[in-house]
FITOR-449102 format. One record per residue (C-alpha): y negated, x, z; residue in three letters. Coordinates in steps of 0.25 Angstrom, whole numbers, padded with zeros to 4 digits, always signed. Each point is the difference from the previous one (the first is absolute). Example, Ala and Ser with C-alpha at 12.3 -4.5 7.8 and 13.67 -1.06 7.14 Angstrom:
BEGIN
+0018+0049+0031ALA
-0014+0006-0002SER
This chain:
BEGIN
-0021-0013-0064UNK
+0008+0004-0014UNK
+0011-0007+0000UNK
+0011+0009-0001UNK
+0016-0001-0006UNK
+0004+0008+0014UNK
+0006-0008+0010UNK
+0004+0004+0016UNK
+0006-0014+0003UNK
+0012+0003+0009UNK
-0003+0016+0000UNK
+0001+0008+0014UNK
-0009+0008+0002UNK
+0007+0013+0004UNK
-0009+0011-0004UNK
-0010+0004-0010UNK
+0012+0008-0007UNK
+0006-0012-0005UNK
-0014-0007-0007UNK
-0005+0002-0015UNK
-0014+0004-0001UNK
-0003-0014-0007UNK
+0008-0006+0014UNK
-0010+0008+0006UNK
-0012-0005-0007UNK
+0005-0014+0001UNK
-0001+0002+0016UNK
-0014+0005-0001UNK
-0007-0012-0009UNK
+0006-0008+0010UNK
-0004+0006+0012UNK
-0014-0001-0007UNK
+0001-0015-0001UNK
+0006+0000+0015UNK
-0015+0008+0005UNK
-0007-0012-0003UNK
+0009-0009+0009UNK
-0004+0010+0013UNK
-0015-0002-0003UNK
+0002-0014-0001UNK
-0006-0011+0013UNK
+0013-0006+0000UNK
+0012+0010-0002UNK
+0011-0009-0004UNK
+0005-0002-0013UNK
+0015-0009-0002UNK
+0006+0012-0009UNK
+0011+0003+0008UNK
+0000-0016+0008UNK
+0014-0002+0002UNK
+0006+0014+0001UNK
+0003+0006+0012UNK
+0001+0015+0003UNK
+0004+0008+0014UNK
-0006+0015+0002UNK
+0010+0007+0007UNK
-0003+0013+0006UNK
+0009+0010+0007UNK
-0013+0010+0002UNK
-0014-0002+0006UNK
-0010-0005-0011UNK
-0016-0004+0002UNK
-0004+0000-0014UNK
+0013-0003-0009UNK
+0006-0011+0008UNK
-0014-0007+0003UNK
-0004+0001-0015UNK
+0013-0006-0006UNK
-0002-0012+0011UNK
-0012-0002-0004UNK
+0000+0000-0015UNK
+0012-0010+0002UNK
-0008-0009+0007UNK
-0012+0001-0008UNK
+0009-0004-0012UNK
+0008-0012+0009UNK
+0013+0005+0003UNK
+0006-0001+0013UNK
+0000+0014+0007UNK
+0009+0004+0010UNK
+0000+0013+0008UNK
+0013+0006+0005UNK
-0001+0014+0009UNK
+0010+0007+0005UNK
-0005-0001+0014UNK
+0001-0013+0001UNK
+0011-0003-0007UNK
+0015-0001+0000UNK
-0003+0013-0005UNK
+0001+0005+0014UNK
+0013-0005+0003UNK
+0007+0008-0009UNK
-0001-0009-0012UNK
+0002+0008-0013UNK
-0007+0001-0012UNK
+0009-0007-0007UNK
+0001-0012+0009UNK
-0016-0003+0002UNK
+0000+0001-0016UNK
+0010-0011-0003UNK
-0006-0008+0014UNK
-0012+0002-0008UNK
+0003-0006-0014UNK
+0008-0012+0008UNK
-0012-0003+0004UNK
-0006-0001-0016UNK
-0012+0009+0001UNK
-0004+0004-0014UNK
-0002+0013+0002UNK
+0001+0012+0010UNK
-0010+0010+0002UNK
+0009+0011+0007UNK
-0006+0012+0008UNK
+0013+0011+0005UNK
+0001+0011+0005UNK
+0010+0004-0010UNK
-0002+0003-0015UNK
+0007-0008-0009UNK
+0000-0011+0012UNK
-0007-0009-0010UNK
+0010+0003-0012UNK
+0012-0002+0009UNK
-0008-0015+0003UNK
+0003-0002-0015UNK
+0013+0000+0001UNK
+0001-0010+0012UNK
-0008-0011-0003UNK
+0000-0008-0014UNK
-0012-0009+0001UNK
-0012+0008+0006UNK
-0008+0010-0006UNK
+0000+0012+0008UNK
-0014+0007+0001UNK
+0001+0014+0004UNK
-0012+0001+0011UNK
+0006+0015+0003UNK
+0013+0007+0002UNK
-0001+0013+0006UNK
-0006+0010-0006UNK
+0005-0005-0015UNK
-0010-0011-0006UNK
-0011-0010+0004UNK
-0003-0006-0011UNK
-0011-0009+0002UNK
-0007+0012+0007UNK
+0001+0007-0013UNK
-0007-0014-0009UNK
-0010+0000+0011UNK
-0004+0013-0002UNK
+0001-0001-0016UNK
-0009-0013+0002UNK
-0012+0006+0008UNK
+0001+0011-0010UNK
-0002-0008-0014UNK
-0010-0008+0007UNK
-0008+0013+0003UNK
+0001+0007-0012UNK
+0003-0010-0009UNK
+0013+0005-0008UNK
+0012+0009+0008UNK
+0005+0006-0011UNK
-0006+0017-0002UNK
-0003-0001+0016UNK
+0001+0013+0007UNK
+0005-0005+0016UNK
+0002+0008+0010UNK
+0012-0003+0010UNK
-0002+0009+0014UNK
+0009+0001+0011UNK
+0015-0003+0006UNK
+0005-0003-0017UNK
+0014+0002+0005UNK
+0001-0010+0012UNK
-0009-0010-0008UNK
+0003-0014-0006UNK
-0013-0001-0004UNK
-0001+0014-0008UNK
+0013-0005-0006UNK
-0004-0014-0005UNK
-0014+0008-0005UNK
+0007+0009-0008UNK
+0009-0008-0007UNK
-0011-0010-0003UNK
-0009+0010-0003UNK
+0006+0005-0010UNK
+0005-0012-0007UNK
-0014-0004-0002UNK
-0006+0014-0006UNK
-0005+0005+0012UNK
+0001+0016+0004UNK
+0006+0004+0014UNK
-0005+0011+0010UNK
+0008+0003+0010UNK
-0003+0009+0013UNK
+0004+0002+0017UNK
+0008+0009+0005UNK
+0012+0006-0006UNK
+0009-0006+0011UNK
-0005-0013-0005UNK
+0002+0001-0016UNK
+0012-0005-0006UNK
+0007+0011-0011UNK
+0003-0013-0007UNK
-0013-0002-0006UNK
-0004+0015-0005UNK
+0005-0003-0014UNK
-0005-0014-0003UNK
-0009-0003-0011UNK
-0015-0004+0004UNK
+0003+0006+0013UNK
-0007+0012+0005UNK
+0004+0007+0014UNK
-0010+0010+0006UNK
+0001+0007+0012UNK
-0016-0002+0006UNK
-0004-0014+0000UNK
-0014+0006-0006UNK
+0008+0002-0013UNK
+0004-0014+0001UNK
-0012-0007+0001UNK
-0010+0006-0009UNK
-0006-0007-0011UNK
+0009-0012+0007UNK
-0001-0014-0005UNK
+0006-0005+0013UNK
+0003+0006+0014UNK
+0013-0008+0007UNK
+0002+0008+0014UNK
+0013-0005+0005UNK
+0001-0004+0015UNK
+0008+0011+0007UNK
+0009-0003+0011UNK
+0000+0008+0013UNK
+0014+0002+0002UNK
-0001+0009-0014UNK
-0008+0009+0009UNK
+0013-0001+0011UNK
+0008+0003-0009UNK
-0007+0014-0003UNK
-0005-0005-0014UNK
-0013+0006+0002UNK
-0006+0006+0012UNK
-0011-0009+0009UNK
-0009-0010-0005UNK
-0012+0012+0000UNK
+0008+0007-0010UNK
+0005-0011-0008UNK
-0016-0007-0001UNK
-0005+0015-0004UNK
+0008+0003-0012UNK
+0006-0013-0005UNK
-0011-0012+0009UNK
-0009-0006-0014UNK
-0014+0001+0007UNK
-0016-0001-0009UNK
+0001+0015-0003UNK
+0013-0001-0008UNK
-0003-0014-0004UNK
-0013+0008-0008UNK
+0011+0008-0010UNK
+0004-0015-0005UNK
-0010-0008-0009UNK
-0012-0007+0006UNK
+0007-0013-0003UNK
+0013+0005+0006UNK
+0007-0015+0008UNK
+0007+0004+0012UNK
+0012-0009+0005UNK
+0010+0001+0011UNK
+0010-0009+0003UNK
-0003-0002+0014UNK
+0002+0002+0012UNK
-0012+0012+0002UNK
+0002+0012+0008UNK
-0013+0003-0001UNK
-0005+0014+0004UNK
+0015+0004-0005UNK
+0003-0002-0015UNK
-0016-0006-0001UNK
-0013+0001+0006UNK
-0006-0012+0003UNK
-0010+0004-0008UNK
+0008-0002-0012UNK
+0006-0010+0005UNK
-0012-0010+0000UNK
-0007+0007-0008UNK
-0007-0006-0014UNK
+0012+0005-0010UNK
+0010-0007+0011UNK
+0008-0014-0004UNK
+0009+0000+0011UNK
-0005-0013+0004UNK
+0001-0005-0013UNK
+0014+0003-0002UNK
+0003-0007+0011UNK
-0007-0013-0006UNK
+0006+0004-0015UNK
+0014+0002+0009UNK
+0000-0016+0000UNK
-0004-0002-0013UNK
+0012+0007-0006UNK
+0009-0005+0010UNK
-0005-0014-0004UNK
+0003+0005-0014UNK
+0015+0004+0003UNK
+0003-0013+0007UNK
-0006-0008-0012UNK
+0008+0008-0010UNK
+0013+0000+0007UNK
+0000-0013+0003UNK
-0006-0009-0012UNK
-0004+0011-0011UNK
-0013-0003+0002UNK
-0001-0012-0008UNK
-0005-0008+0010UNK
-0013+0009+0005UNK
-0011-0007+0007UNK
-0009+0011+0000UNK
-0009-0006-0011UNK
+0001-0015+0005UNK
Protein backbone atom coordinates (compact mmCIF):
# COMPACT_ATOMS: atom_id res chain seq x y z
CA UNK A 1 0.00 0.00 0.00
CA UNK A 2 0.93 3.91 -0.87
CA UNK A 3 1.79 5.30 1.95
CA UNK A 4 -0.41 8.13 2.50
CA UNK A 5 0.02 11.69 4.64
CA UNK A 6 -3.88 10.92 5.92
CA UNK A 7 -4.05 9.78 9.15
CA UNK A 8 -7.47 8.31 11.31
CA UNK A 9 -5.57 7.55 14.48
CA UNK A 10 -8.05 8.58 17.33
CA UNK A 11 -10.94 9.43 14.64
CA UNK A 12 -14.62 7.98 15.54
CA UNK A 13 -16.07 6.64 13.10
CA UNK A 14 -19.55 8.42 12.97
CA UNK A 15 -20.67 8.30 9.32
CA UNK A 16 -19.46 8.39 6.05
CA UNK A 17 -20.41 12.34 6.15
CA UNK A 18 -17.62 13.20 8.03
CA UNK A 19 -14.67 11.23 5.96
CA UNK A 20 -12.68 12.95 2.91
CA UNK A 21 -12.34 10.97 -0.20
CA UNK A 22 -8.64 10.34 0.38
CA UNK A 23 -9.86 9.24 4.29
CA UNK A 24 -11.93 7.12 2.09
CA UNK A 25 -9.29 5.49 0.03
CA UNK A 26 -7.12 5.20 2.83
CA UNK A 27 -9.68 2.61 4.35
CA UNK A 28 -9.91 0.86 0.94
CA UNK A 29 -5.97 0.09 0.51
CA UNK A 30 -6.07 -1.23 3.74
CA UNK A 31 -8.97 -3.17 3.69
CA UNK A 32 -7.01 -4.73 0.57
CA UNK A 33 -3.96 -5.60 2.64
CA UNK A 34 -6.52 -7.05 5.56
CA UNK A 35 -8.09 -9.62 2.52
CA UNK A 36 -5.02 -11.31 2.45
CA UNK A 37 -5.09 -12.13 6.35
CA UNK A 38 -8.69 -13.85 5.95
CA UNK A 39 -7.13 -16.23 3.28
CA UNK A 40 -4.50 -16.95 5.42
CA UNK A 41 -4.15 -20.90 7.43
CA UNK A 42 -3.53 -19.13 10.51
CA UNK A 43 -5.73 -16.03 10.86
CA UNK A 44 -3.78 -13.92 13.58
CA UNK A 45 -1.69 -11.26 13.11
CA UNK A 46 -0.28 -9.01 16.61
CA UNK A 47 -1.48 -5.53 14.98
CA UNK A 48 -3.96 -4.70 17.32
CA UNK A 49 -2.04 -7.30 20.43
CA UNK A 50 -2.61 -5.32 23.44
CA UNK A 51 -5.74 -3.29 22.81
CA UNK A 52 -8.95 -4.20 23.76
CA UNK A 53 -12.27 -3.20 22.20
CA UNK A 54 -16.06 -4.00 23.74
CA UNK A 55 -19.00 -4.29 20.92
CA UNK A 56 -21.90 -2.97 22.43
CA UNK A 57 -25.19 -3.45 20.89
CA UNK A 58 -28.61 -2.31 22.01
CA UNK A 59 -30.23 -3.98 18.53
CA UNK A 60 -30.07 -7.56 17.28
CA UNK A 61 -27.08 -8.04 14.73
CA UNK A 62 -25.71 -11.28 12.87
CA UNK A 63 -23.61 -9.86 10.48
CA UNK A 64 -22.31 -6.45 12.00
CA UNK A 65 -21.54 -7.69 15.53
CA UNK A 66 -19.86 -11.14 14.39
CA UNK A 67 -17.61 -9.39 11.77
CA UNK A 68 -16.16 -6.60 14.03
CA UNK A 69 -15.53 -9.65 16.74
CA UNK A 70 -13.99 -11.25 14.30
CA UNK A 71 -11.72 -8.78 12.69
CA UNK A 72 -10.57 -7.87 16.39
CA UNK A 73 -9.39 -11.16 16.95
CA UNK A 74 -8.10 -11.91 13.77
CA UNK A 75 -5.78 -8.71 14.56
CA UNK A 76 -5.18 -9.64 18.42
CA UNK A 77 -7.15 -7.57 20.38
CA UNK A 78 -9.14 -8.61 23.13
CA UNK A 79 -13.09 -8.63 22.24
CA UNK A 80 -15.80 -8.35 24.35
CA UNK A 81 -19.48 -8.54 23.72
CA UNK A 82 -22.13 -6.56 25.56
CA UNK A 83 -25.89 -6.97 24.52
CA UNK A 84 -28.52 -5.54 25.98
CA UNK A 85 -30.29 -8.59 26.81
CA UNK A 86 -28.01 -9.64 28.88
CA UNK A 87 -26.89 -6.91 30.44
CA UNK A 88 -27.37 -4.37 33.17
CA UNK A 89 -28.99 -2.91 30.28
CA UNK A 90 -32.11 -4.74 31.43
CA UNK A 91 -32.24 -3.25 34.80
CA UNK A 92 -32.84 0.15 33.75
CA UNK A 93 -29.10 1.11 33.43
CA UNK A 94 -28.82 4.25 31.08
CA UNK A 95 -26.86 4.88 28.27
CA UNK A 96 -24.87 6.99 29.98
CA UNK A 97 -23.85 4.70 32.78
CA UNK A 98 -22.97 1.48 30.59
CA UNK A 99 -20.70 3.98 28.78
CA UNK A 100 -18.64 5.36 31.45
CA UNK A 101 -18.87 1.47 33.40
CA UNK A 102 -17.43 0.82 29.88
CA UNK A 103 -14.42 3.15 29.50
CA UNK A 104 -13.55 2.25 33.47
CA UNK A 105 -13.05 -0.67 32.41
CA UNK A 106 -10.19 0.66 29.66
CA UNK A 107 -11.38 -0.93 26.29
CA UNK A 108 -9.88 0.95 23.48
CA UNK A 109 -12.80 1.31 21.50
CA UNK A 110 -16.69 0.90 21.28
CA UNK A 111 -18.40 -0.21 18.44
CA UNK A 112 -21.97 0.90 19.37
CA UNK A 113 -25.21 -0.41 17.67
CA UNK A 114 -28.63 1.91 19.07
CA UNK A 115 -31.75 2.29 18.24
CA UNK A 116 -31.41 5.92 18.42
CA UNK A 117 -29.73 8.26 15.81
CA UNK A 118 -27.23 10.26 16.99
CA UNK A 119 -26.62 7.42 19.75
CA UNK A 120 -23.11 7.01 18.82
CA UNK A 121 -22.36 11.01 18.47
CA UNK A 122 -23.98 11.38 21.98
CA UNK A 123 -21.05 8.47 23.12
CA UNK A 124 -18.48 11.09 21.92
CA UNK A 125 -19.45 13.26 24.44
CA UNK A 126 -19.34 10.67 27.35
CA UNK A 127 -16.35 8.88 27.11
CA UNK A 128 -12.59 10.46 26.33
CA UNK A 129 -10.40 7.58 25.74
CA UNK A 130 -12.44 4.99 23.30
CA UNK A 131 -13.01 5.31 19.89
CA UNK A 132 -16.61 5.16 19.06
CA UNK A 133 -17.50 3.06 15.87
CA UNK A 134 -20.88 3.82 14.72
CA UNK A 135 -22.12 0.08 13.76
CA UNK A 136 -25.60 1.82 13.20
CA UNK A 137 -27.86 4.21 14.73
CA UNK A 138 -31.29 4.26 13.62
CA UNK A 139 -32.14 4.97 10.45
CA UNK A 140 -29.10 7.73 10.21
CA UNK A 141 -25.66 6.16 9.30
CA UNK A 142 -23.83 2.73 9.04
CA UNK A 143 -20.81 3.44 8.12
CA UNK A 144 -18.79 0.47 7.73
CA UNK A 145 -21.85 -0.93 5.77
CA UNK A 146 -21.30 1.89 3.35
CA UNK A 147 -16.96 1.03 3.06
CA UNK A 148 -18.02 -2.54 2.48
CA UNK A 149 -20.15 -1.89 -0.12
CA UNK A 150 -17.69 0.77 -1.81
CA UNK A 151 -14.94 -2.15 -1.36
CA UNK A 152 -16.87 -4.99 -3.13
CA UNK A 153 -17.50 -2.33 -5.77
CA UNK A 154 -13.72 -1.19 -6.53
CA UNK A 155 -12.70 -4.64 -6.35
CA UNK A 156 -15.31 -5.63 -9.27
CA UNK A 157 -14.89 -2.85 -11.52
CA UNK A 158 -11.81 -1.76 -10.74
CA UNK A 159 -12.22 2.15 -10.12
CA UNK A 160 -15.66 3.91 -8.25
CA UNK A 161 -15.42 6.91 -9.59
CA UNK A 162 -18.07 7.56 -12.99
CA UNK A 163 -20.09 4.46 -11.63
CA UNK A 164 -23.72 4.44 -12.26
CA UNK A 165 -25.37 2.46 -8.79
CA UNK A 166 -28.71 1.81 -8.38
CA UNK A 167 -30.09 2.05 -4.73
CA UNK A 168 -33.72 0.40 -4.52
CA UNK A 169 -36.19 0.12 -1.95
CA UNK A 170 -37.15 1.72 1.77
CA UNK A 171 -34.36 4.94 1.06
CA UNK A 172 -36.07 6.91 3.76
CA UNK A 173 -35.85 4.24 6.67
CA UNK A 174 -32.29 3.13 5.57
CA UNK A 175 -28.95 3.54 7.22
CA UNK A 176 -27.42 1.78 4.66
CA UNK A 177 -28.94 3.95 1.74
CA UNK A 178 -27.66 6.85 3.87
CA UNK A 179 -24.20 5.82 4.50
CA UNK A 180 -24.20 4.86 0.35
CA UNK A 181 -25.11 8.14 -0.60
CA UNK A 182 -22.83 9.99 1.31
CA UNK A 183 -19.93 7.76 0.26
CA UNK A 184 -20.99 7.43 -2.98
CA UNK A 185 -20.87 10.53 -3.76
CA UNK A 186 -17.68 11.48 -2.17
CA UNK A 187 -15.87 9.00 -4.18
CA UNK A 188 -17.47 10.11 -7.89
CA UNK A 189 -20.03 7.68 -8.09
CA UNK A 190 -23.87 8.59 -9.46
CA UNK A 191 -26.92 7.64 -7.35
CA UNK A 192 -30.24 6.25 -8.48
CA UNK A 193 -32.74 6.17 -6.34
CA UNK A 194 -36.33 4.20 -6.45
CA UNK A 195 -39.33 2.55 -4.03
CA UNK A 196 -42.37 3.81 -3.25
CA UNK A 197 -43.13 7.48 -2.76
CA UNK A 198 -44.01 6.76 0.83
CA UNK A 199 -40.49 5.52 1.21
CA UNK A 200 -38.47 8.53 -0.45
CA UNK A 201 -37.24 11.21 1.51
CA UNK A 202 -37.97 15.02 -0.06
CA UNK A 203 -34.50 15.69 1.38
CA UNK A 204 -32.57 14.18 -1.34
CA UNK A 205 -34.50 15.52 -4.65
CA UNK A 206 -32.07 18.37 -5.22
CA UNK A 207 -28.77 16.73 -4.51
CA UNK A 208 -26.15 16.69 -6.86
CA UNK A 209 -25.29 13.16 -8.38
CA UNK A 210 -28.32 12.14 -7.10
CA UNK A 211 -31.20 10.90 -9.42
CA UNK A 212 -34.86 10.10 -7.89
CA UNK A 213 -37.21 8.20 -10.22
CA UNK A 214 -40.41 6.98 -9.71
CA UNK A 215 -40.16 3.18 -11.41
CA UNK A 216 -37.35 1.19 -10.21
CA UNK A 217 -36.75 0.21 -14.14
CA UNK A 218 -35.67 3.93 -14.74
CA UNK A 219 -33.20 3.28 -11.88
CA UNK A 220 -31.63 0.40 -12.94
CA UNK A 221 -30.86 0.68 -16.62
CA UNK A 222 -27.69 0.76 -17.79
CA UNK A 223 -26.66 0.31 -13.96
CA UNK A 224 -23.11 -0.29 -12.81
CA UNK A 225 -24.51 -1.79 -9.43
CA UNK A 226 -27.98 -2.83 -8.16
CA UNK A 227 -27.91 -2.39 -3.93
CA UNK A 228 -31.68 -3.56 -2.89
CA UNK A 229 -32.27 -2.44 0.49
CA UNK A 230 -33.70 -4.92 3.09
CA UNK A 231 -37.26 -3.84 3.94
CA UNK A 232 -38.76 -4.14 7.06
CA UNK A 233 -42.38 -5.70 7.51
CA UNK A 234 -43.49 -3.43 9.93
CA UNK A 235 -43.26 -0.75 6.80
CA UNK A 236 -46.05 -2.72 5.37
CA UNK A 237 -48.08 -2.30 9.07
CA UNK A 238 -47.74 0.86 8.91
CA UNK A 239 -49.55 1.16 5.36
CA UNK A 240 -46.26 2.31 3.52
CA UNK A 241 -46.96 0.08 0.81
CA UNK A 242 -49.70 -2.41 0.49
CA UNK A 243 -48.87 -6.50 0.61
CA UNK A 244 -45.77 -8.16 0.05
CA UNK A 245 -47.47 -9.28 -3.75
CA UNK A 246 -47.85 -5.75 -4.45
CA UNK A 247 -44.59 -4.46 -3.05
CA UNK A 248 -42.31 -7.68 -4.88
CA UNK A 249 -44.44 -6.80 -8.32
CA UNK A 250 -43.67 -3.15 -8.94
CA UNK A 251 -40.64 -2.32 -6.64
CA UNK A 252 -39.06 -6.65 -5.85
CA UNK A 253 -35.40 -6.62 -8.22
CA UNK A 254 -36.11 -10.11 -10.01
CA UNK A 255 -33.88 -11.40 -13.61
CA UNK A 256 -36.17 -9.59 -15.79
CA UNK A 257 -35.46 -6.25 -14.46
CA UNK A 258 -31.87 -7.10 -13.62
CA UNK A 259 -31.65 -7.53 -17.74
CA UNK A 260 -32.21 -3.21 -18.23
CA UNK A 261 -28.66 -3.01 -16.07
CA UNK A 262 -25.46 -4.05 -17.73
CA UNK A 263 -24.37 -7.70 -18.11
CA UNK A 264 -21.76 -6.97 -15.62
CA UNK A 265 -24.13 -5.33 -13.40
CA UNK A 266 -22.83 -6.47 -9.22
CA UNK A 267 -25.96 -6.86 -7.00
CA UNK A 268 -25.38 -6.16 -3.27
CA UNK A 269 -27.72 -6.27 -0.34
CA UNK A 270 -26.87 -5.63 3.04
CA UNK A 271 -28.47 -8.58 4.54
CA UNK A 272 -30.79 -10.04 5.90
CA UNK A 273 -32.73 -11.38 2.60
CA UNK A 274 -36.41 -11.35 2.20
CA UNK A 275 -36.27 -13.25 -0.69
CA UNK A 276 -39.41 -13.59 -2.87
CA UNK A 277 -39.91 -9.89 -1.40
CA UNK A 278 -37.55 -7.13 -2.35
CA UNK A 279 -35.45 -10.32 -4.47
CA UNK A 280 -35.90 -13.39 -5.94
CA UNK A 281 -33.77 -16.07 -5.13
CA UNK A 282 -32.94 -16.11 -8.50
CA UNK A 283 -31.11 -12.98 -8.29
CA UNK A 284 -30.11 -13.48 -5.23
CA UNK A 285 -27.65 -16.46 -5.91
CA UNK A 286 -27.39 -15.82 -9.01
CA UNK A 287 -23.89 -15.24 -11.18
CA UNK A 288 -23.93 -11.10 -10.94
CA UNK A 289 -24.77 -11.77 -6.83
CA UNK A 290 -21.75 -10.80 -4.26
CA UNK A 291 -23.91 -10.98 -1.26
CA UNK A 292 -21.62 -13.52 0.19
CA UNK A 293 -18.77 -11.63 -0.55
CA UNK A 294 -19.78 -8.56 1.11
CA UNK A 295 -20.07 -10.48 3.97
CA UNK A 296 -16.32 -11.86 3.71
CA UNK A 297 -15.26 -8.00 2.53
CA UNK A 298 -17.53 -6.83 5.82
CA UNK A 299 -14.51 -8.02 7.85
CA UNK A 300 -11.94 -6.88 5.96
CA UNK A 301 -13.04 -3.30 6.20
CA UNK A 302 -13.87 -3.76 9.74
CA UNK A 303 -10.41 -5.21 10.19
CA UNK A 304 -9.54 -1.98 8.42
CA UNK A 305 -11.40 0.42 10.73
CA UNK A 306 -9.96 -1.14 14.03
CA UNK A 307 -6.41 -0.83 12.58
CA UNK A 308 -6.79 2.72 11.47
CA UNK A 309 -8.50 3.89 14.61
CA UNK A 310 -6.38 2.26 16.95
CA UNK A 311 -2.53 2.35 15.59
CA UNK A 312 -2.81 4.50 12.04
CA UNK A 313 -1.98 1.60 10.43
CA UNK A 314 1.61 1.82 10.90
CA UNK A 315 1.93 -1.57 12.42
CA UNK A 316 -0.03 -3.79 9.45
CA UNK A 317 0.83 -7.34 9.47
CA UNK A 318 -0.95 -8.12 6.40
CA UNK A 319 2.49 -8.40 4.36
CA UNK A 320 4.39 -10.21 7.22
Amino acid sequence: MEKSTVSLRGKHVLGLKDFSPEEIKLVLATAKEMKQIIHRDIKKVPTLRGKSIVTLFYEPSTRTRTSFETAGKYLGADVVNITSGTSSIVKGESLRDTLLTVEAMGFDAIVMRHKNEGAAEYATKVVHHPVIINAGDGAHAHPSQGLLNLFTLLEHKGHLEGLKVAIIGDISHSRVARSDIWGMRKMGIEVHLAGPKTMMPRFLYQEPGIFVHDRIEDAIKDADAINVLRIQLERMKAGLFPSKREYARIFGLNDERLALAKDDVLVLHPGPMNKGLEISPYVAYGDNSAIQEQVQNGVAVRMALLTLTLTGGKDSEANH
